[in-house]
C-alpha positions as CSV (number, residue, x, y, z in Angstrom):
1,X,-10.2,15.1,35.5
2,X,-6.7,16.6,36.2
3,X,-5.3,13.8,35.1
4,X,-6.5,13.6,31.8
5,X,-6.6,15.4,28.7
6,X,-8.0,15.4,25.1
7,X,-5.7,16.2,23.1
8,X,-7.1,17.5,19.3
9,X,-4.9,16.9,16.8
10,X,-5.2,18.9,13.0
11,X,-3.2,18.8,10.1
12,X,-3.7,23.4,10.8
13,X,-4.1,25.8,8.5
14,X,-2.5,29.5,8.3
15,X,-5.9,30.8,7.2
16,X,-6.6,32.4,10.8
17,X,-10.4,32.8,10.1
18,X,-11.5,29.7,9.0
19,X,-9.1,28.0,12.1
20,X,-11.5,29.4,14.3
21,X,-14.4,28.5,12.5
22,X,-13.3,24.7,11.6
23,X,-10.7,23.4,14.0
24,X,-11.4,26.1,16.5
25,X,-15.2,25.3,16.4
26,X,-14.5,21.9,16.8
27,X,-12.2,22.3,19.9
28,X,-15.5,24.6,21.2
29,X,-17.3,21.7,21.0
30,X,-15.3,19.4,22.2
31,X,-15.0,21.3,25.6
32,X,-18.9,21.8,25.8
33,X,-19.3,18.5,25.1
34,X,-16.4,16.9,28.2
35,X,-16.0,19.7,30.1
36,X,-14.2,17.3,33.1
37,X,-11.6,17.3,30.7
38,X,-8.5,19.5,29.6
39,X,-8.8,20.3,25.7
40,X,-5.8,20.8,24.0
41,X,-4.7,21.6,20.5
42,X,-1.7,20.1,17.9
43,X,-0.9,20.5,14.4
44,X,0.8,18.2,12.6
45,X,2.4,20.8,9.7
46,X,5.5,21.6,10.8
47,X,5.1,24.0,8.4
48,X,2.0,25.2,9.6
49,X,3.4,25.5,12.2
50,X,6.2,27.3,11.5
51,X,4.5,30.0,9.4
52,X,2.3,30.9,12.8
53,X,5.1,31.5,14.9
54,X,6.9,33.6,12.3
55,X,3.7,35.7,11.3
56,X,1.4,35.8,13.8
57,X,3.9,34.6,17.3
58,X,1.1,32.0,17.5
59,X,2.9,29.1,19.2
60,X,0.7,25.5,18.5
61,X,2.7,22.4,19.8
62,X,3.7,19.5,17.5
63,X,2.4,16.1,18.2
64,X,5.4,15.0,19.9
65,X,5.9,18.6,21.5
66,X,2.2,18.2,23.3
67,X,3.1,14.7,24.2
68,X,6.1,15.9,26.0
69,X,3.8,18.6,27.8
70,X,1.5,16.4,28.6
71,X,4.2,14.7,31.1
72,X,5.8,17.9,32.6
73,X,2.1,18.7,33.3
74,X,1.8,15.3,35.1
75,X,-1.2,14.3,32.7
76,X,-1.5,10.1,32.7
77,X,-3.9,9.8,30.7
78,X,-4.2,11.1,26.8
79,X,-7.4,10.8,24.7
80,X,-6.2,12.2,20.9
81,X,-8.8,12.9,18.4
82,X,-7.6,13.6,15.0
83,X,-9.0,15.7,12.9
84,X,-7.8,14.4,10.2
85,X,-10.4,13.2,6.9
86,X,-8.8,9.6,7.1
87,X,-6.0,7.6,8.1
88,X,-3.5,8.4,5.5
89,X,0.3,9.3,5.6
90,X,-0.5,12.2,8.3
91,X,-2.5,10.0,10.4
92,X,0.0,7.4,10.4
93,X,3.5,9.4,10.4
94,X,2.7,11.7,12.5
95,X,0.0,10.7,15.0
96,X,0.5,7.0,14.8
97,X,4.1,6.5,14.8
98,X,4.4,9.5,17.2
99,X,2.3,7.9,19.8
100,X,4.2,5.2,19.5
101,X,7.1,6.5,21.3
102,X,4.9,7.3,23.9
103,X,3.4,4.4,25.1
104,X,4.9,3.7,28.2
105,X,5.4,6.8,29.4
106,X,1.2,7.3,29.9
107,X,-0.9,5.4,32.1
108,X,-2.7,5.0,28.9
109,X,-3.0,7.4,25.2
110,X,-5.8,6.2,23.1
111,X,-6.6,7.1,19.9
112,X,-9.9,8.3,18.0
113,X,-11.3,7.4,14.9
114,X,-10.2,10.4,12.3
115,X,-13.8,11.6,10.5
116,X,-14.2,9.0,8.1
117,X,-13.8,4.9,9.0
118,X,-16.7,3.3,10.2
119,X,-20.3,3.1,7.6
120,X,-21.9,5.3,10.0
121,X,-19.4,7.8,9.8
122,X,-19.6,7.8,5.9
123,X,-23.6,8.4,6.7
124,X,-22.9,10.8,8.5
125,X,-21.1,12.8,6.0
126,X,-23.6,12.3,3.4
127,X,-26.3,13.3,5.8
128,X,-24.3,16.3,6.2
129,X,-23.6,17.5,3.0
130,X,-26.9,16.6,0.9
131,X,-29.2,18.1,3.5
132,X,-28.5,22.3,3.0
133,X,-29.7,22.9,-0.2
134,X,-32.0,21.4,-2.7
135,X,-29.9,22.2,-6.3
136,X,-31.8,21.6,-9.7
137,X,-31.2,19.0,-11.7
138,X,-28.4,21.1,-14.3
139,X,-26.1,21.4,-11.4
140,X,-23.7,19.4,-10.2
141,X,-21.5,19.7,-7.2
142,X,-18.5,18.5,-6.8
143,X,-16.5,18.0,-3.9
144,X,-12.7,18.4,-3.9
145,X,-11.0,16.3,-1.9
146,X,-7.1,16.5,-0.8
147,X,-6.1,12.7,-1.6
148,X,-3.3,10.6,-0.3
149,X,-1.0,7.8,-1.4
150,X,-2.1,5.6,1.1
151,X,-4.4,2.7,1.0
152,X,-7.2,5.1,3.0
153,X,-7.6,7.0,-0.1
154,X,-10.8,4.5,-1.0
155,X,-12.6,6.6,1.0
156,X,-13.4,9.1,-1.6
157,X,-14.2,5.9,-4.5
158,X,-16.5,4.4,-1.5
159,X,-18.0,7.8,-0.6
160,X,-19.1,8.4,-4.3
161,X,-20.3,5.2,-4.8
162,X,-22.4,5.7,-1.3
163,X,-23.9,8.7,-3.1
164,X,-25.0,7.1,-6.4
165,X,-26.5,4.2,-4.1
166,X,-28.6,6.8,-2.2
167,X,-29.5,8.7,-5.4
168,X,-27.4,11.5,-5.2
169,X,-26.7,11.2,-9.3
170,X,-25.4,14.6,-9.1
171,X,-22.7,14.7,-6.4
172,X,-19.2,14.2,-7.5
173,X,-15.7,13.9,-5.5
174,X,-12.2,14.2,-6.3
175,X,-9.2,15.1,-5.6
176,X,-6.4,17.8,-6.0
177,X,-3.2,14.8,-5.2
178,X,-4.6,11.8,-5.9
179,X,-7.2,9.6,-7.9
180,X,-10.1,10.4,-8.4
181,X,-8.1,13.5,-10.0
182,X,-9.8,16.9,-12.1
183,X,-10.1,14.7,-15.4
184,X,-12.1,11.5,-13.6
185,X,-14.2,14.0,-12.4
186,X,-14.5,16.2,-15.5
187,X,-15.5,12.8,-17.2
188,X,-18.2,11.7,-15.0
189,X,-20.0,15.4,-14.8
190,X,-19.9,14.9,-18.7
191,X,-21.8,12.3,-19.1
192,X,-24.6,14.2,-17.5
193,X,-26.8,17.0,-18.8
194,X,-25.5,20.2,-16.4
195,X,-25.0,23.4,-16.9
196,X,-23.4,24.9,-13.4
197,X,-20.9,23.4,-11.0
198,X,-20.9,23.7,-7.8
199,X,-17.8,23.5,-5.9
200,X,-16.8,23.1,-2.7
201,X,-13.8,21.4,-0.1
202,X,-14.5,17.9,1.1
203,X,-11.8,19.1,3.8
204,X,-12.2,19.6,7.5
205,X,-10.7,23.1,6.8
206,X,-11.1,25.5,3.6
207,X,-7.3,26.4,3.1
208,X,-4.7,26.5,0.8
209,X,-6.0,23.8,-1.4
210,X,-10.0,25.7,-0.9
211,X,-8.6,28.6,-1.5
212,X,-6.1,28.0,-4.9
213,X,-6.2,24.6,-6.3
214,X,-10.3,24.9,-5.9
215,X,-11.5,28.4,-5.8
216,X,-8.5,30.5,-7.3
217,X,-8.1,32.5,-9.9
218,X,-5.4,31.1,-11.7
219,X,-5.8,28.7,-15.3
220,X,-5.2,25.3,-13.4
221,X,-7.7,25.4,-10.6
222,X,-10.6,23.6,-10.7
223,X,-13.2,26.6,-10.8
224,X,-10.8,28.4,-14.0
225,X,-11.0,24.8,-15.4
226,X,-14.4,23.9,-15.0
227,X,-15.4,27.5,-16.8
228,X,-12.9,26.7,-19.7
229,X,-15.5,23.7,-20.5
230,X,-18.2,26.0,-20.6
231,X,-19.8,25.1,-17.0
232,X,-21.1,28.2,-14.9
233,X,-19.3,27.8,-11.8
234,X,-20.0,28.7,-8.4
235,X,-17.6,27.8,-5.5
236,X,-18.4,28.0,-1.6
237,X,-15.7,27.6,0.3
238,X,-16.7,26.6,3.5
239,X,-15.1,23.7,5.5
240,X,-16.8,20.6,6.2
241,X,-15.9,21.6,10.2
242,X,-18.3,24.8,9.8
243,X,-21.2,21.8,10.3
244,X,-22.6,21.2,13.4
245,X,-23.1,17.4,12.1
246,X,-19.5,16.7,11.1
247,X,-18.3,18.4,14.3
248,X,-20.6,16.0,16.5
249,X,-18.9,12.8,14.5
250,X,-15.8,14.0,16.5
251,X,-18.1,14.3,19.7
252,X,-19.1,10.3,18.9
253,X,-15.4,8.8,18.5
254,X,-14.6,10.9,21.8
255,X,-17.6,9.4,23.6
256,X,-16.4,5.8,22.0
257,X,-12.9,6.2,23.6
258,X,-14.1,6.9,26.8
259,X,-16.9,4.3,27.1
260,X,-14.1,1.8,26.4
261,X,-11.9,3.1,29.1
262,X,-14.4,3.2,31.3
């Protein structure tokens, strides 16, 4: 469809070797899955960004920057899918209100579901990360979230609760800028019996915050913290876009968008 595009819109990361295996594995698959259609790629850090240009003379187009492309191209027609865990402030400030300004200027811009809003997507995340490994009962894992200040950050209280319900006693999530924060977290694994910690991203890409806030080295992240308790603590930092089950959630909001189109 030369007339139409999908555009794929990320928050990015400067970690070049998880981008290809997260947001570059689900641009892959978004190809192989509508390959009528042009695939193309935004970030919505400007700093992000910025820091690719200046390194790596990796140019990647800003929301509004692919947008205008989109129209010099002669595209009509814009299908985004964000990336994005939720709707929070990036969904909204920079896809959202973006878009916005668009409007008339497409025949018509839609706009995908980010990973998590419907039930079924929350299923499908639990799905996804409860069926790898089989850990014993002194383990916990715990899944570090980013967080947001906007009302979308239930989804991490609502995906927890989902787990208990399903019998997942020893999956926990929180978050590095919000609530559930490092102490609610440190409070529930308490009350159990474990002697190991498991941790890993409940982020589309394992970046900065994988990388630091959860896996570093230094005093205050979560895997220096957790050990400081006592806990034996094991971190795999792997982004939740290195499944092939959360990349085919995208696949399902795509397919959603166009079987209201058409």
């Amino acid at each position: 469809m030369d007339d139409t595009i999908i555009l794929v819109v990320s928050f990015g990361t400067s970690y070049n070797n998880n981008r290809s295996l997260t947001i570059g594995a689900i641009e892959d698959d978004i190809r192989d899955s509508f390959s009528d259609y042009d695939v193309r790629r935004a970030y919505t850090s400007q700093m992000v960004i910025n820091i690719l240009k200046k390194r790596d003379d990796l140019a990647i187009d800003n929301v509004k920057e692919a947008l205008e492309r989109a129209l010099d191209d002669g595209i009509k027609n814009v299908i985004i899918q964000p990336t994005h865990v939720m709707d929070g402030t990036e969904y909204h400030f920079k896809i959202l209100d973006v878009v916005e300004g668009f409007k008339d200027r497409f025949e018509n811009i839609s706009i995908a579901d980010p990973l998590l809003i419907t039930d079924e997507d929350f299923e499908d995340l639990i799905a996804s990360i409860t069926g790898k490994e089989d850990y014993s009962d002194d383990t916990a894992v715990v899944y570090m979230g980013h967080g947001s200040p906007a009302e979308s950050n239930m989804v991490y209280t609502k995906l927890q609760s989902m787990l208990k319900e399903k019998g997942f006693e020893n999956y926990y999530i929180g978050t590095v800028e919000a609530k559930p924060d490092y102490d609610d977290v440190l409070a529930m694994v308490k009350e159990g019996d474990y002697k190991k910690i498991v941790l890993k991203p409940l982020m589309v890409v394992a970046g900065d915050h994988a990388q630091n806030d959860m896996a570093g080295d230094e005093e205050d992240s979560w895997k220096s913290m957790f050990a400081a308790e006592g806990y034996e603590v094991e971190c795999v930092v792997e982004g939740l876009a290195q499944s092939k089950e959360i990349r085919d959630v995208y696949i399902k909001h795509i397919q959603k968008v166009i079987d209201g189109l058409n």
